[in-house]
mmCIF file as Biopython writes it, N, C-alpha, C and O atoms, coordinates in Angstrom:
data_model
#
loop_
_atom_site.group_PDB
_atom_site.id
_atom_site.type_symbol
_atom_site.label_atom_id
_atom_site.label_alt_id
_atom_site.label_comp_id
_atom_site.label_asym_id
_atom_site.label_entity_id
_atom_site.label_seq_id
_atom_site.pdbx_PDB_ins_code
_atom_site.Cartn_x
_atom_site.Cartn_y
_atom_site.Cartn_z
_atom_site.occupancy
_atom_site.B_iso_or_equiv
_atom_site.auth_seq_id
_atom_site.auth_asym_id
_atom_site.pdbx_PDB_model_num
ATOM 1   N N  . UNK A ? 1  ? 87.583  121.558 84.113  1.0 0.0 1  A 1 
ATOM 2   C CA . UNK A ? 1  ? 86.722  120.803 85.010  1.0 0.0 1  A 1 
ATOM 3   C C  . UNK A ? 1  ? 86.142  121.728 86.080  1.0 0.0 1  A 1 
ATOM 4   O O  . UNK A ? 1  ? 86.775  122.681 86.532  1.0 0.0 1  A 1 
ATOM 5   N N  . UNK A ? 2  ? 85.185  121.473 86.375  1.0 0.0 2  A 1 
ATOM 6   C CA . UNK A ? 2  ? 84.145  122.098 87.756  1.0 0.0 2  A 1 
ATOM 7   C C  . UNK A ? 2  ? 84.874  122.308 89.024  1.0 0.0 2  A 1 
ATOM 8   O O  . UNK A ? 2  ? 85.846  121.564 89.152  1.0 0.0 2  A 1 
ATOM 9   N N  . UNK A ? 3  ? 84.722  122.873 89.687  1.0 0.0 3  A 1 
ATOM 10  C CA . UNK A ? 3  ? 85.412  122.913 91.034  1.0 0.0 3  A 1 
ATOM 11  C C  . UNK A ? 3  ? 84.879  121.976 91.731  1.0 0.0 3  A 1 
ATOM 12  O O  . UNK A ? 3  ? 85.433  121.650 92.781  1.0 0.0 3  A 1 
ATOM 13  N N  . UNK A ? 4  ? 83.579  121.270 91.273  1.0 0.0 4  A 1 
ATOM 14  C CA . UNK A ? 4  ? 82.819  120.547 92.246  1.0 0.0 4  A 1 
ATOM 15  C C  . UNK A ? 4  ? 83.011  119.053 92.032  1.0 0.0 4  A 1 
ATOM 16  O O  . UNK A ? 4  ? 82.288  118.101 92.327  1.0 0.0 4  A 1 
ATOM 17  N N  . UNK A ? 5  ? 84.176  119.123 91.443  1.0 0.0 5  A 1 
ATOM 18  C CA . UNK A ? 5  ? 84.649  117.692 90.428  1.0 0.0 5  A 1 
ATOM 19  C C  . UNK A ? 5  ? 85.848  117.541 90.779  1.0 0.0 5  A 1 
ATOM 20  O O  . UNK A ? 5  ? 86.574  118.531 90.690  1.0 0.0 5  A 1 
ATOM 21  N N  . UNK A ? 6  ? 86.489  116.116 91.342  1.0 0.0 6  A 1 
ATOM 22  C CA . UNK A ? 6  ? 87.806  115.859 91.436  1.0 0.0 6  A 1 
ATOM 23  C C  . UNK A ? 6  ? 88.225  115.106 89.944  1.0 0.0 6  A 1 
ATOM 24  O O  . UNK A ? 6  ? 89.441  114.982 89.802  1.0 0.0 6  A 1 
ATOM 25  N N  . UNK A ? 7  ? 87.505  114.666 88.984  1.0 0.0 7  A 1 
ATOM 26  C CA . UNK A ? 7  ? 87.838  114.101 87.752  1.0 0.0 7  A 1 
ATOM 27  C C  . UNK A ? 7  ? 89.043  115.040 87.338  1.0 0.0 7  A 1 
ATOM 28  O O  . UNK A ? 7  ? 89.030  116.231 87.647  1.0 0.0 7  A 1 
ATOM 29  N N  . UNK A ? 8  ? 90.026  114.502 86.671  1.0 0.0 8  A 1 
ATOM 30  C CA . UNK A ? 8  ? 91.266  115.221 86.278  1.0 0.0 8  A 1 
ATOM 31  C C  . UNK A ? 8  ? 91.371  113.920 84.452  1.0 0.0 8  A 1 
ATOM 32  O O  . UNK A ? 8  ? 92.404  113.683 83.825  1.0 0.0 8  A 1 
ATOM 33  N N  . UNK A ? 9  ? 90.127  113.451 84.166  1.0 0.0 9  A 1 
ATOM 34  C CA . UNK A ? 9  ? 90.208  112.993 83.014  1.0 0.0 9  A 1 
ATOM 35  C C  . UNK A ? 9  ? 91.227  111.732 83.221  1.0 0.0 9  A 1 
ATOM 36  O O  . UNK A ? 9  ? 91.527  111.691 82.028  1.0 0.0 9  A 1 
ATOM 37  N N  . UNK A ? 10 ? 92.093  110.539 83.860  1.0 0.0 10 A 1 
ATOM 38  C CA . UNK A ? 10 ? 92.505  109.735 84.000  1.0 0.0 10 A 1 
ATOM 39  C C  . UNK A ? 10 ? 91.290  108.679 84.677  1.0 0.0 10 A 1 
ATOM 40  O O  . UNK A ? 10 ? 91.275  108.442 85.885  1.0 0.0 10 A 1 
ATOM 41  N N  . UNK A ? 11 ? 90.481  108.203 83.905  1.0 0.0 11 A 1 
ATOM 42  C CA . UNK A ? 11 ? 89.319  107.629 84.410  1.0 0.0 11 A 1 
ATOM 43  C C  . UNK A ? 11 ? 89.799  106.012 84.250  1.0 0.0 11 A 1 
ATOM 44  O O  . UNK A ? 11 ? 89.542  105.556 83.135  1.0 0.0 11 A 1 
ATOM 45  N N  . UNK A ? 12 ? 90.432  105.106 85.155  1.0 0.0 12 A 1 
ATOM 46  C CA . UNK A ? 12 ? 90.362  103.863 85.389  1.0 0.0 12 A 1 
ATOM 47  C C  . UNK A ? 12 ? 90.252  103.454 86.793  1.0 0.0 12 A 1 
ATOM 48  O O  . UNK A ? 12 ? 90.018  104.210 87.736  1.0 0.0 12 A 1 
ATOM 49  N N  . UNK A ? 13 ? 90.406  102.426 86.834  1.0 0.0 13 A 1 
ATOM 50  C CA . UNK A ? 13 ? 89.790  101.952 88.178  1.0 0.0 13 A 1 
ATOM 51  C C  . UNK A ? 13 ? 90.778  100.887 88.532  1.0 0.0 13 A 1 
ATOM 52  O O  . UNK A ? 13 ? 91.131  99.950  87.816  1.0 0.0 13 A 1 
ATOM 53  N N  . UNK A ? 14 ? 91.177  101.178 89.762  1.0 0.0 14 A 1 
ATOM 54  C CA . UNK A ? 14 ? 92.626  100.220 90.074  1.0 0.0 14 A 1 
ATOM 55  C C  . UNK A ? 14 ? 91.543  99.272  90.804  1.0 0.0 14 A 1 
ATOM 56  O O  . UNK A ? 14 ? 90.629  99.530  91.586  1.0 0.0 14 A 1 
ATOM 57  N N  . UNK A ? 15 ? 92.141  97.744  90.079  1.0 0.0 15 A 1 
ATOM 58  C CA . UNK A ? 15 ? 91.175  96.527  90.639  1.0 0.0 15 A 1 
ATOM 59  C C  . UNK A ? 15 ? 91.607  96.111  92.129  1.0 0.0 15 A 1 
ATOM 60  O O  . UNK A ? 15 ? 90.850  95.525  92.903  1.0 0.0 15 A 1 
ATOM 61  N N  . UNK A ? 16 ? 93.044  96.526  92.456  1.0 0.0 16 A 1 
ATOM 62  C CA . UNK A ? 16 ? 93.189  96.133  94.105  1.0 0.0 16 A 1 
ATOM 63  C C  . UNK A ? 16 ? 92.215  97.080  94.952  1.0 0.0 16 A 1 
ATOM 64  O O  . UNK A ? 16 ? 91.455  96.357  95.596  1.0 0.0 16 A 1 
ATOM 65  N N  . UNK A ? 17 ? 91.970  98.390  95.177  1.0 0.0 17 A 1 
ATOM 66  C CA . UNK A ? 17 ? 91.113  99.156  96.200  1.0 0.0 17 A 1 
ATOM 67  C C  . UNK A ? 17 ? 90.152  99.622  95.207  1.0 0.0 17 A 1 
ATOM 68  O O  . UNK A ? 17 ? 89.663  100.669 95.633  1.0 0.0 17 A 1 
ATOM 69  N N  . UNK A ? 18 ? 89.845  99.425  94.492  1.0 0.0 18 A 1 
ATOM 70  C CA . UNK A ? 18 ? 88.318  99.405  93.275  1.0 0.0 18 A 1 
ATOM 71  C C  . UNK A ? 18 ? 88.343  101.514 93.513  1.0 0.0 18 A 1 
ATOM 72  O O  . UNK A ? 18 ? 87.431  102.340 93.510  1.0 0.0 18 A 1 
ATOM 73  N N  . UNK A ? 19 ? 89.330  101.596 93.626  1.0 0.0 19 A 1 
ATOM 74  C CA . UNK A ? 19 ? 88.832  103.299 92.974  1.0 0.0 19 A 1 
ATOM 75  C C  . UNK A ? 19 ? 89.498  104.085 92.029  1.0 0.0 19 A 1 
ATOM 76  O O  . UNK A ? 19 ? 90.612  103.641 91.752  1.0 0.0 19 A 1 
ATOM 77  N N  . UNK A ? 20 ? 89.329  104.624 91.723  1.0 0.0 20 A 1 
ATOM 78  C CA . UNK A ? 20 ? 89.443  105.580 90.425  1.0 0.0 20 A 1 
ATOM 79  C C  . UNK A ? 20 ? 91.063  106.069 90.382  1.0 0.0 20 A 1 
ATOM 80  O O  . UNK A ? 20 ? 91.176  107.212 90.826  1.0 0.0 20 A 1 
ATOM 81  N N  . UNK A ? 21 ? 92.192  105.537 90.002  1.0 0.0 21 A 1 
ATOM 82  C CA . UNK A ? 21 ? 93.417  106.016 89.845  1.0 0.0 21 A 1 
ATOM 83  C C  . UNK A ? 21 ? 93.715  107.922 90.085  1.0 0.0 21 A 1 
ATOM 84  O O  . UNK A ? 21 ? 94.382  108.673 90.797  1.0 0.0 21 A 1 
ATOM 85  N N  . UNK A ? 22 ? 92.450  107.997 88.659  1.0 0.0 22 A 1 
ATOM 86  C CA . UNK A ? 22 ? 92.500  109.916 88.772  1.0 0.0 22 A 1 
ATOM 87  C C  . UNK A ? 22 ? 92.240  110.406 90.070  1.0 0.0 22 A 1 
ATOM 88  O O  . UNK A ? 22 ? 93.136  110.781 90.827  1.0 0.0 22 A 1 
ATOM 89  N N  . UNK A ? 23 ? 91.137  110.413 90.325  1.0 0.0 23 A 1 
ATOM 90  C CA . UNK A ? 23 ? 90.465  111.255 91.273  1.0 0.0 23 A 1 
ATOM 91  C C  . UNK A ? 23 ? 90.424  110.580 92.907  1.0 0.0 23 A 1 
ATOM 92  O O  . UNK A ? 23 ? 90.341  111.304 93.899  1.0 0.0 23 A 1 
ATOM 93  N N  . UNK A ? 24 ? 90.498  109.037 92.974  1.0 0.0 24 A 1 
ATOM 94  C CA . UNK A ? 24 ? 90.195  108.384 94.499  1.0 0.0 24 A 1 
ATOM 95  C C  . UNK A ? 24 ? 88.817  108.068 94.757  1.0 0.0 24 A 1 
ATOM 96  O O  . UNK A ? 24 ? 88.416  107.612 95.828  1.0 0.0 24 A 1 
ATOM 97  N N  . UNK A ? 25 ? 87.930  108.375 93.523  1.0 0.0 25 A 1 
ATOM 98  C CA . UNK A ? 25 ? 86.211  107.690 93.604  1.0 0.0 25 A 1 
ATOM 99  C C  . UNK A ? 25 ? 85.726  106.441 93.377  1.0 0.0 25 A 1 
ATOM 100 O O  . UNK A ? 25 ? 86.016  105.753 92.398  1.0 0.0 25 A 1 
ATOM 101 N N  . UNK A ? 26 ? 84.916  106.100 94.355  1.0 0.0 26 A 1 
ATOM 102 C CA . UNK A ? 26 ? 84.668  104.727 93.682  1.0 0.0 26 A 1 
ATOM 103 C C  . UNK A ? 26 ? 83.680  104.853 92.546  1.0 0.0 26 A 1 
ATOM 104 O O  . UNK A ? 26 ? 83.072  105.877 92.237  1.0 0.0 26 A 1 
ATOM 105 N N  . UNK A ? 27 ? 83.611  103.750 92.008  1.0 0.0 27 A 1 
ATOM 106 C CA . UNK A ? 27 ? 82.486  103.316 90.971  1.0 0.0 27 A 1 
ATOM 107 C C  . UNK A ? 27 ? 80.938  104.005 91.413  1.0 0.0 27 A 1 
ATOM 108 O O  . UNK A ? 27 ? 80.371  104.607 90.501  1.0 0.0 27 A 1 
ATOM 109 N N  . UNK A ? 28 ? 80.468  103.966 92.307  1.0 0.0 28 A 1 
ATOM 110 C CA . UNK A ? 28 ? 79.180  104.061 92.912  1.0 0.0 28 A 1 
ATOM 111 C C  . UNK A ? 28 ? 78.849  105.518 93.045  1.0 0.0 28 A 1 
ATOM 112 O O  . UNK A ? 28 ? 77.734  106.033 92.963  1.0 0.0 28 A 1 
ATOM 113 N N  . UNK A ? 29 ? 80.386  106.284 93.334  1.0 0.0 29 A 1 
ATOM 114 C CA . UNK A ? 29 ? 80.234  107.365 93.857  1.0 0.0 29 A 1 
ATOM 115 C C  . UNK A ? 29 ? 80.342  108.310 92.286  1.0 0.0 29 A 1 
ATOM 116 O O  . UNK A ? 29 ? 79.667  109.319 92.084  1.0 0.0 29 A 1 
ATOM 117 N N  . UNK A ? 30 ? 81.428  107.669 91.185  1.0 0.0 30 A 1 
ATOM 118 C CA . UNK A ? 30 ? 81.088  108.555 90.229  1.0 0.0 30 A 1 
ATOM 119 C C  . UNK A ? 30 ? 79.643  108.576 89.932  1.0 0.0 30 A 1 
ATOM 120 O O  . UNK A ? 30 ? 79.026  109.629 90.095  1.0 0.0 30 A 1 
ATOM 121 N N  . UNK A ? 31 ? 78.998  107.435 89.479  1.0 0.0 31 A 1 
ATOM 122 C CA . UNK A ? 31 ? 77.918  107.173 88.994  1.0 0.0 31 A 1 
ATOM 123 C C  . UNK A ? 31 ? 76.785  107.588 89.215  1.0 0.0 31 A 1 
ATOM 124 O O  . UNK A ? 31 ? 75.857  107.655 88.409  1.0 0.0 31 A 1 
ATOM 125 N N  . UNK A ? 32 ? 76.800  108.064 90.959  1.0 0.0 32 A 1 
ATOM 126 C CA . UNK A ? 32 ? 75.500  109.051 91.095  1.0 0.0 32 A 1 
ATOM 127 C C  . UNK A ? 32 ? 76.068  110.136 91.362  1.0 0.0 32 A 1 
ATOM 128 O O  . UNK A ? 32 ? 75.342  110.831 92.073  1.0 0.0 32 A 1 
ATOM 129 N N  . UNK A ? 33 ? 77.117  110.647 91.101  1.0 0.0 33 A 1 
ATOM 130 C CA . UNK A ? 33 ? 77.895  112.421 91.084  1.0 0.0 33 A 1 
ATOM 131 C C  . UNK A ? 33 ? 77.216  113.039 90.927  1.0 0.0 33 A 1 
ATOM 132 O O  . UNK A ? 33 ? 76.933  113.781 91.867  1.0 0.0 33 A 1 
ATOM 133 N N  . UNK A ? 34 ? 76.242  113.230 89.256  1.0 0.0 34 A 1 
ATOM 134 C CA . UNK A ? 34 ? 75.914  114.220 89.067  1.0 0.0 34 A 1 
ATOM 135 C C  . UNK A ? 34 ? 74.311  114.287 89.552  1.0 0.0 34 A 1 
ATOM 136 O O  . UNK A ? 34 ? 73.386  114.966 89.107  1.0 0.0 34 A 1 
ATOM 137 N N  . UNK A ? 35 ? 74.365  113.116 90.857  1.0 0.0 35 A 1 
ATOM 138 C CA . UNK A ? 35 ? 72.805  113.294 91.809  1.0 0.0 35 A 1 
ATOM 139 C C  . UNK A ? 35 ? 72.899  113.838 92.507  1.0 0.0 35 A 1 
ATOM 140 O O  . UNK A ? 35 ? 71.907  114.537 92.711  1.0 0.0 35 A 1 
ATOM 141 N N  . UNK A ? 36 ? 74.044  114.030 93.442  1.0 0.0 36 A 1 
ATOM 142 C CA . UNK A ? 36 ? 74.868  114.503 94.791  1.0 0.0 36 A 1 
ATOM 143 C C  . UNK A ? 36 ? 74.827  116.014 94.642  1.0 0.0 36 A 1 
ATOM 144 O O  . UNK A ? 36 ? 75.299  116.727 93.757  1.0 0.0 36 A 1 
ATOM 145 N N  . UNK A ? 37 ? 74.123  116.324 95.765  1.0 0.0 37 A 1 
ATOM 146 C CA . UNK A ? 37 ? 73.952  117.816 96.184  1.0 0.0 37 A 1 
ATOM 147 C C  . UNK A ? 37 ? 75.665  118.784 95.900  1.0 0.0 37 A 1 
ATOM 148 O O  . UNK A ? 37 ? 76.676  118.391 95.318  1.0 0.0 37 A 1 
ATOM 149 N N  . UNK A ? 38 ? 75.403  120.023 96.541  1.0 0.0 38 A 1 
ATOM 150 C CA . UNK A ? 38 ? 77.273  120.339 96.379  1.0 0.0 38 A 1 
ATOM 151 C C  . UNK A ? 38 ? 77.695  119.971 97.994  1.0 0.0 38 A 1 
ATOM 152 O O  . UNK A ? 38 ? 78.866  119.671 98.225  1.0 0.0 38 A 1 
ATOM 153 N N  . UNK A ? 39 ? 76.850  120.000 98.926  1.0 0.0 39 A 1 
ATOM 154 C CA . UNK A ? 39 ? 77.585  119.685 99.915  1.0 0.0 39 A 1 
ATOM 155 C C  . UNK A ? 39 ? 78.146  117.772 100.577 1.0 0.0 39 A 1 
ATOM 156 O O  . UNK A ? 39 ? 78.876  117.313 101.455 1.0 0.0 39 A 1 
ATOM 157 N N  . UNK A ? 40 ? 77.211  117.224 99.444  1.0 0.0 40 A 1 
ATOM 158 C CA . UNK A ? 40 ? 77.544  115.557 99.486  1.0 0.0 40 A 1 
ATOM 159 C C  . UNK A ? 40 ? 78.733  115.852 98.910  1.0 0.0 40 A 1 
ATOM 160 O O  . UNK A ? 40 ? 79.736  115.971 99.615  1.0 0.0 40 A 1 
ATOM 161 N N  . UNK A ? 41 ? 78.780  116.008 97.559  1.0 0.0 41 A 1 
ATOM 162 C CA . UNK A ? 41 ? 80.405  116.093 96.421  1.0 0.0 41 A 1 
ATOM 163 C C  . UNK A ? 41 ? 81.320  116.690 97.302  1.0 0.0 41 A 1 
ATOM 164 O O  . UNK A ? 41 ? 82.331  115.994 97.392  1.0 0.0 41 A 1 
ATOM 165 N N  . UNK A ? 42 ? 81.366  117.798 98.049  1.0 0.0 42 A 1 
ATOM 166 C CA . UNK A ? 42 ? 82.662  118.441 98.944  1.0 0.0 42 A 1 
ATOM 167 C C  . UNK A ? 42 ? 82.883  117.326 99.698  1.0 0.0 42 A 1 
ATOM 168 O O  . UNK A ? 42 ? 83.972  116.752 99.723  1.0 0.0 42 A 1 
ATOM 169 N N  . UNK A ? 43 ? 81.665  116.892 100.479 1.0 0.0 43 A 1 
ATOM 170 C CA . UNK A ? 43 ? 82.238  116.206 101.296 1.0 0.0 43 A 1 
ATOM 171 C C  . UNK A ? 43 ? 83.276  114.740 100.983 1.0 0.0 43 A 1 
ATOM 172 O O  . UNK A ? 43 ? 84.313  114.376 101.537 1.0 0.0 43 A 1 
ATOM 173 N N  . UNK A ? 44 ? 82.399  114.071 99.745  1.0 0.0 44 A 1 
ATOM 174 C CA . UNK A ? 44 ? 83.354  113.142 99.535  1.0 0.0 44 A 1 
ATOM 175 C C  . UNK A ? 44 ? 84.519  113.781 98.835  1.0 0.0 44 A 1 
ATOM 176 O O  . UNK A ? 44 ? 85.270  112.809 98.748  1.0 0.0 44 A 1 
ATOM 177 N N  . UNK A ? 45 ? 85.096  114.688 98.334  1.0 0.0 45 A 1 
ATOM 178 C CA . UNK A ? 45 ? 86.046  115.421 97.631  1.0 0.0 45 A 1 
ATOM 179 C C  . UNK A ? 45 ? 87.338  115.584 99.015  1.0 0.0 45 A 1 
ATOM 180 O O  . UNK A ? 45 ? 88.531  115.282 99.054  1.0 0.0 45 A 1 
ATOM 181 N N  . UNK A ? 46 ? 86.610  116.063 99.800  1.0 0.0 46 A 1 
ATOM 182 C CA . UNK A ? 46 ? 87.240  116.067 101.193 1.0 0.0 46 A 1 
ATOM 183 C C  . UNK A ? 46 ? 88.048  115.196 101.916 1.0 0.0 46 A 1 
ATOM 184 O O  . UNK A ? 46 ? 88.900  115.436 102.771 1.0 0.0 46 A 1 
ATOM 185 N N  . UNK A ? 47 ? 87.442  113.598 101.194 1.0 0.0 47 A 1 
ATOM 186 C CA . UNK A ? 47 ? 87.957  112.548 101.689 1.0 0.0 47 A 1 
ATOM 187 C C  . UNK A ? 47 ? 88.980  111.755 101.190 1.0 0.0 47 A 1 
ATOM 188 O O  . UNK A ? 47 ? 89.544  110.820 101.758 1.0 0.0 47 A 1 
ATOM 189 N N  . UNK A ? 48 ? 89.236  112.352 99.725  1.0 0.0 48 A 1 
ATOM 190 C CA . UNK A ? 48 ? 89.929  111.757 98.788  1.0 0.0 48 A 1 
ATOM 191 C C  . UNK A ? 48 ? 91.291  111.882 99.257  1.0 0.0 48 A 1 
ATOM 192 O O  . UNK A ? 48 ? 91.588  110.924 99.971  1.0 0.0 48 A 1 
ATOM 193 N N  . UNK A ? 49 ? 92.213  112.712 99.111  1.0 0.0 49 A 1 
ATOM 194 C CA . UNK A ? 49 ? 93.292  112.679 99.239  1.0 0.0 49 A 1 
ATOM 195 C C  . UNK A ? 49 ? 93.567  111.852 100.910 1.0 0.0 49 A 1 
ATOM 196 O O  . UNK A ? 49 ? 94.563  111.198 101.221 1.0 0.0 49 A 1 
ATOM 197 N N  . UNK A ? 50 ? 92.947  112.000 101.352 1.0 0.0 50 A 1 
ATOM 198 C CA . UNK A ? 50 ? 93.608  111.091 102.550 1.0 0.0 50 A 1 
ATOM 199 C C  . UNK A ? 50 ? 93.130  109.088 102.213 1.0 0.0 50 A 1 
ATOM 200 O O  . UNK A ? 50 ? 93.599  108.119 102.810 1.0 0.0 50 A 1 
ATOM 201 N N  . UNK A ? 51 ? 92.166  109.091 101.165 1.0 0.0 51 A 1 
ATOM 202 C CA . UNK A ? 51 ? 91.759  107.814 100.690 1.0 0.0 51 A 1 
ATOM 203 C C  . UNK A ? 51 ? 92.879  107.177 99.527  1.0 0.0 51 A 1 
ATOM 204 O O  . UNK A ? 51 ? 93.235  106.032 99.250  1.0 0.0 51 A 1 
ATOM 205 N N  . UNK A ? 52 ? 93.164  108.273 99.109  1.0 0.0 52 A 1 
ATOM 206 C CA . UNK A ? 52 ? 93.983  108.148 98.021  1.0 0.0 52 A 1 
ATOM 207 C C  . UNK A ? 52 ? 95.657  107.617 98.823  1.0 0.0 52 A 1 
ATOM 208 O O  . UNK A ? 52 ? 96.252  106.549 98.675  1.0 0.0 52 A 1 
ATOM 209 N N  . UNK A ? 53 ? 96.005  108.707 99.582  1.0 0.0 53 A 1 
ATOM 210 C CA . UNK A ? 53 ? 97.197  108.001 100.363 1.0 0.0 53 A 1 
ATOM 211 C C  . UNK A ? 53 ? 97.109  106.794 101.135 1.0 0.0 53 A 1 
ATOM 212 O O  . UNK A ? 53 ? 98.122  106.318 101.646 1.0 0.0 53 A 1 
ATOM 213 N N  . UNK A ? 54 ? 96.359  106.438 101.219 1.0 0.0 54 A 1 
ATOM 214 C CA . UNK A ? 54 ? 95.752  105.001 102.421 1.0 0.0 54 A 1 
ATOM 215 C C  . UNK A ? 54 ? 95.607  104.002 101.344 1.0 0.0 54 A 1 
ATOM 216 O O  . UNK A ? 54 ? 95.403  102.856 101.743 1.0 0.0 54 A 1 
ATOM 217 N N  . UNK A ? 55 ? 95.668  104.181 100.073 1.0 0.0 55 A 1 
ATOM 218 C CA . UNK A ? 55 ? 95.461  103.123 99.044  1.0 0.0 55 A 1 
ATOM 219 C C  . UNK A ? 55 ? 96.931  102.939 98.637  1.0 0.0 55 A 1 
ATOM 220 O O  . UNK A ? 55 ? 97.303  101.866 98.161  1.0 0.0 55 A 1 
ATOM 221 N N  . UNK A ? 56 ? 97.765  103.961 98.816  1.0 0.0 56 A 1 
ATOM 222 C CA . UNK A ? 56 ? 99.009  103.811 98.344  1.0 0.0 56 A 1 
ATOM 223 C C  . UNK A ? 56 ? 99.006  104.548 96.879  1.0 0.0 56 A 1 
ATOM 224 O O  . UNK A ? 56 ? 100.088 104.420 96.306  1.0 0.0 56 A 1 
ATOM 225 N N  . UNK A ? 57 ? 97.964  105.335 96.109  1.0 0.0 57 A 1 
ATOM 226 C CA . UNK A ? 57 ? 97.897  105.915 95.407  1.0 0.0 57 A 1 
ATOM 227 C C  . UNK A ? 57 ? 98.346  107.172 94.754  1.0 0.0 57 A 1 
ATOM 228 O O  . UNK A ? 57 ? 97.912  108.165 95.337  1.0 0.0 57 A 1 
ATOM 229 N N  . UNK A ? 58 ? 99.086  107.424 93.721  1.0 0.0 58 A 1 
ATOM 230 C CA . UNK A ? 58 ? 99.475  108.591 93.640  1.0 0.0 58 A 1 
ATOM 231 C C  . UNK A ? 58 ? 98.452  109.559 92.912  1.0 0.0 58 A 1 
ATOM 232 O O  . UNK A ? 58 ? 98.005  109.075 91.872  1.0 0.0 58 A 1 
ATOM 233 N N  . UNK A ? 59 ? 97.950  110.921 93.258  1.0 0.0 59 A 1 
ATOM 234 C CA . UNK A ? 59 ? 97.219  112.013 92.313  1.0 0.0 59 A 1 
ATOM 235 C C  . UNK A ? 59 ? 98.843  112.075 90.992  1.0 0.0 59 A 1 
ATOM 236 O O  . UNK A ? 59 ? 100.051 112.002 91.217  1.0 0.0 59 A 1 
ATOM 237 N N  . UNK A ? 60 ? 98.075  112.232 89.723  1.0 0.0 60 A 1 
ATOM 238 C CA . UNK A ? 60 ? 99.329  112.608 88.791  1.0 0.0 60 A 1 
ATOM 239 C C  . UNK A ? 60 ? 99.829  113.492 88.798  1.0 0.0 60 A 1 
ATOM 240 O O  . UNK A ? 60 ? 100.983 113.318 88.406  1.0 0.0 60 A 1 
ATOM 241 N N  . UNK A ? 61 ? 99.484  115.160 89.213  1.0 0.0 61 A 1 
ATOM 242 C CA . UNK A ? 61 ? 100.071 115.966 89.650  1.0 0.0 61 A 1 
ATOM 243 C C  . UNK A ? 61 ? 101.054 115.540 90.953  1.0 0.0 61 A 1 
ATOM 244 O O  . UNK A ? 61 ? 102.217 115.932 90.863  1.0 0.0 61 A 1 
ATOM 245 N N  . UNK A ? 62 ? 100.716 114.832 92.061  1.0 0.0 62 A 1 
ATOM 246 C CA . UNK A ? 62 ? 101.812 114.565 92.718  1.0 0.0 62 A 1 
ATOM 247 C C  . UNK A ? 62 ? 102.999 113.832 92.462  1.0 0.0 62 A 1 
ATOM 248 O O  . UNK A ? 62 ? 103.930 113.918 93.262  1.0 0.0 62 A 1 
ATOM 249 N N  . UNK A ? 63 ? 103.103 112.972 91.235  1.0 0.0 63 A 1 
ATOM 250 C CA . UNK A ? 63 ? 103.750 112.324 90.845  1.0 0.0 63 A 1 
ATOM 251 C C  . UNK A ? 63 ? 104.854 113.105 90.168  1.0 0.0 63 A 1 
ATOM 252 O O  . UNK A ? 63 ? 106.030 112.779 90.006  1.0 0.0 63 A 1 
ATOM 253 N N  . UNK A ? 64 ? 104.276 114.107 89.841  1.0 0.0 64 A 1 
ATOM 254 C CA . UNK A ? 64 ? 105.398 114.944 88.822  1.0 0.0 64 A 1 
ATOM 255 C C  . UNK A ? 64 ? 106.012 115.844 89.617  1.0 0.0 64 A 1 
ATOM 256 O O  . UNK A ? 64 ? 106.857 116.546 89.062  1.0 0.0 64 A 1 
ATOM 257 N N  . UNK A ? 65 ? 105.845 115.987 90.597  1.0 0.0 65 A 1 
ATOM 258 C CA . UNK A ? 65 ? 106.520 117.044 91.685  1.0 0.0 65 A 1 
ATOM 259 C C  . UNK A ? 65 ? 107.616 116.568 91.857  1.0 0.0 65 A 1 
ATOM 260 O O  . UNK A ? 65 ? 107.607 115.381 92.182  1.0 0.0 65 A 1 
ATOM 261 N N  . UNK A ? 66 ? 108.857 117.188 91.736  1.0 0.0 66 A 1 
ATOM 262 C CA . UNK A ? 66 ? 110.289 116.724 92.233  1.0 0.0 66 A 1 
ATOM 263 C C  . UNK A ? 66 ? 110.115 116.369 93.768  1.0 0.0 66 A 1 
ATOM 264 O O  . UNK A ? 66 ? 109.303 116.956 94.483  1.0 0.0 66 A 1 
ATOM 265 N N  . UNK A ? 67 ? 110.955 115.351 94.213  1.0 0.0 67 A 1 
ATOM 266 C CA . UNK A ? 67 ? 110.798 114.625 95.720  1.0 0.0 67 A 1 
ATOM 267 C C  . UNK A ? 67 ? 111.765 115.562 96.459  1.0 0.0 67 A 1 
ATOM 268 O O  . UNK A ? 67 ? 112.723 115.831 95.734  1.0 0.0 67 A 1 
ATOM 269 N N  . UNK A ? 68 ? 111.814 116.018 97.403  1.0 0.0 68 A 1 
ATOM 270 C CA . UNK A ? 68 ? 113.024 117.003 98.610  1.0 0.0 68 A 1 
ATOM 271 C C  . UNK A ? 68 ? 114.110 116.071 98.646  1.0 0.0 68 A 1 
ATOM 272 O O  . UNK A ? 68 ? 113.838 114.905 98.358  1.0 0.0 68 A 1 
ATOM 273 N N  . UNK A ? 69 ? 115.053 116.304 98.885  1.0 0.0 69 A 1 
ATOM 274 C CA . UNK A ? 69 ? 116.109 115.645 99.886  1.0 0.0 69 A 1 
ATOM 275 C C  . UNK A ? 69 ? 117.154 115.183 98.521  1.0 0.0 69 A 1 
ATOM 276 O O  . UNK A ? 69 ? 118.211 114.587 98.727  1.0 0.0 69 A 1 
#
């Protein structure tokens, strides 16, 4: 995948916060992606992981990380 791409290929859409399980995008925002300049895409790329934790969402790489303690 692109660097300019949070897609990690898990493409569904959780119906409680309507965004993208994989990546933290909404519908609207994949859909005109490949309209979005590179500094629109960073920016929403930027926003994800803190959108993603505020949804209660896990990235699947974080999921597989052993927990501390």
């Amino acid at each position: 995948m692109s660097k300019e791409t949070p897609c990690i290929a898990v493409c569904m859409i959780d119906p409680r916060t309507n965004l993208c399980f994989g990546c933290g995008r909404t519908l609207p925002e994949i859909a005109r992606w490949h309209r979005m300049d590179s500094a629109e895409r960073l920016a929403v790329m930027a926003l994800l992981p803190a959108r993603m934790d505020e949804a209660g969402l896990v990235l699947p790489a974080e999921a597989a990380k052993p927990k501390a303690g």
